[in-house]
C-alpha positions as CSV (number, residue, x, y, z in Angstrom):
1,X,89.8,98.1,65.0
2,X,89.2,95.1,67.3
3,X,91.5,97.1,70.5
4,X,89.5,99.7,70.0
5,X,86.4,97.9,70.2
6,X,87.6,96.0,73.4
7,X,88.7,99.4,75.1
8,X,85.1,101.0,74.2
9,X,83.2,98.1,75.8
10,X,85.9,97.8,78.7
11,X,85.3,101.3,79.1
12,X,81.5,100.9,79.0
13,X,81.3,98.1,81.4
14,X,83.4,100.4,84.0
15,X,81.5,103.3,83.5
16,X,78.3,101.0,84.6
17,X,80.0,99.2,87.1
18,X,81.0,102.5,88.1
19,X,77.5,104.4,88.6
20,X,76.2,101.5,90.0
21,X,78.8,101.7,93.2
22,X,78.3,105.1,93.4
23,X,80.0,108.5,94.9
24,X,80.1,106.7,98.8
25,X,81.7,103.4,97.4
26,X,84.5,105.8,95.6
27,X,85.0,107.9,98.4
28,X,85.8,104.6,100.7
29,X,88.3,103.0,97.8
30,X,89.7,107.2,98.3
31,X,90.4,107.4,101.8
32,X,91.8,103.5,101.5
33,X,94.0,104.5,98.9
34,X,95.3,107.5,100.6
35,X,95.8,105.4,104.3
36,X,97.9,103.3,102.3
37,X,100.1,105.9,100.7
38,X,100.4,107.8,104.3
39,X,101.5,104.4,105.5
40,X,105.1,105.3,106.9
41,X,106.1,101.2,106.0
42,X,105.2,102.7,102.1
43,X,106.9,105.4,102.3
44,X,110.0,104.2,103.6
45,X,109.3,101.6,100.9
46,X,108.8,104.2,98.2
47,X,111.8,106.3,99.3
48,X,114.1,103.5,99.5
49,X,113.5,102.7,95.7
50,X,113.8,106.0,94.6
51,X,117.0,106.4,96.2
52,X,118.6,103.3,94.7
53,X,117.2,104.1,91.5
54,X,119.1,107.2,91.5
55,X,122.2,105.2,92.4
56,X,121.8,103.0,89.5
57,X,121.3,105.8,86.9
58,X,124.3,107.5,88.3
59,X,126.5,104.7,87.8
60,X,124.8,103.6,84.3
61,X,125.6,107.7,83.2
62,X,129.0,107.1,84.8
63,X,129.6,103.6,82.5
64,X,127.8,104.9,79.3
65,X,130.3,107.6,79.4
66,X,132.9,105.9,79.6
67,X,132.1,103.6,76.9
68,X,130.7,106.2,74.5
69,X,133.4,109.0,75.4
70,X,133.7,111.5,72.5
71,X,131.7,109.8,69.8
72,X,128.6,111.2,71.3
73,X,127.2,114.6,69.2
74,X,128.0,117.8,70.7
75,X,124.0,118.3,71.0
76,X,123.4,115.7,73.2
77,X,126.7,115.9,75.1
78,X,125.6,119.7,75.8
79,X,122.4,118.5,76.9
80,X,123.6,116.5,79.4
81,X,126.2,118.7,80.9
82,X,123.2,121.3,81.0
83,X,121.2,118.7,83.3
84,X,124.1,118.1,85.4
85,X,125.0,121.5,85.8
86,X,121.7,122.1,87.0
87,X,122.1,120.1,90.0
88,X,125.7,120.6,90.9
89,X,125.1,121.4,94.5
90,X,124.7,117.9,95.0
91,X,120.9,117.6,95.6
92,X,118.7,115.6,93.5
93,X,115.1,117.2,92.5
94,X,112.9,115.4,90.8
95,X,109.0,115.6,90.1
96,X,108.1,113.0,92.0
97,X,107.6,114.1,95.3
98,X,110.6,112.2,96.7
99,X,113.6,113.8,98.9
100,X,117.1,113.2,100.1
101,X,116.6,111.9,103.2
């Protein structure tokens, strides 16, 4: 009861906070915000994380595998040869608006 209490009056303070900045003072924190995501120096960033984040799950799938072998259930094992079949041609999509190159 108290967290809730402390998220209704947090959320009450911002929503007052929030009128009294108004639509012009959103629109500027906006256009900051998306400056700073255009930024190529974020990007490169961004891209560069994604990439070795990939290259640690691919070696952590490669060592759990190893390690677990064939005492994983046929269920989940299926699963995940589903999920890499999908992206056997070598290409990595993902739904977060990050590419190969």
């Amino acid at each position: 009861m108290r967290y809730r209490l402390t998220f209704v009056v947090g959320l009450a303070v911002g929503y007052v906070l929030g009128t009294k900045a108004g639509r012009e003072r959103y629109e500027q924190l906006r256009e900051s915000a998306r400056q700073v995501a255009q930024n190529p120096a974020v990007r490169n960033t961004a891209e560069s994380a994604a990439q070795q984040g990939r290259h640690f799950a691919d070696r952590a799938y490669h060592v759990m595998s190893d390690k677990v072998g064939d005492r994983m259930p046929d269920s989940v094992a299926q699963r995940v040869r589903s999920l890499r079949e999908r992206n056997s041609d070598g290409t990595v999509s993902d739904d977060w608006g990050t590419s190969n190159t």
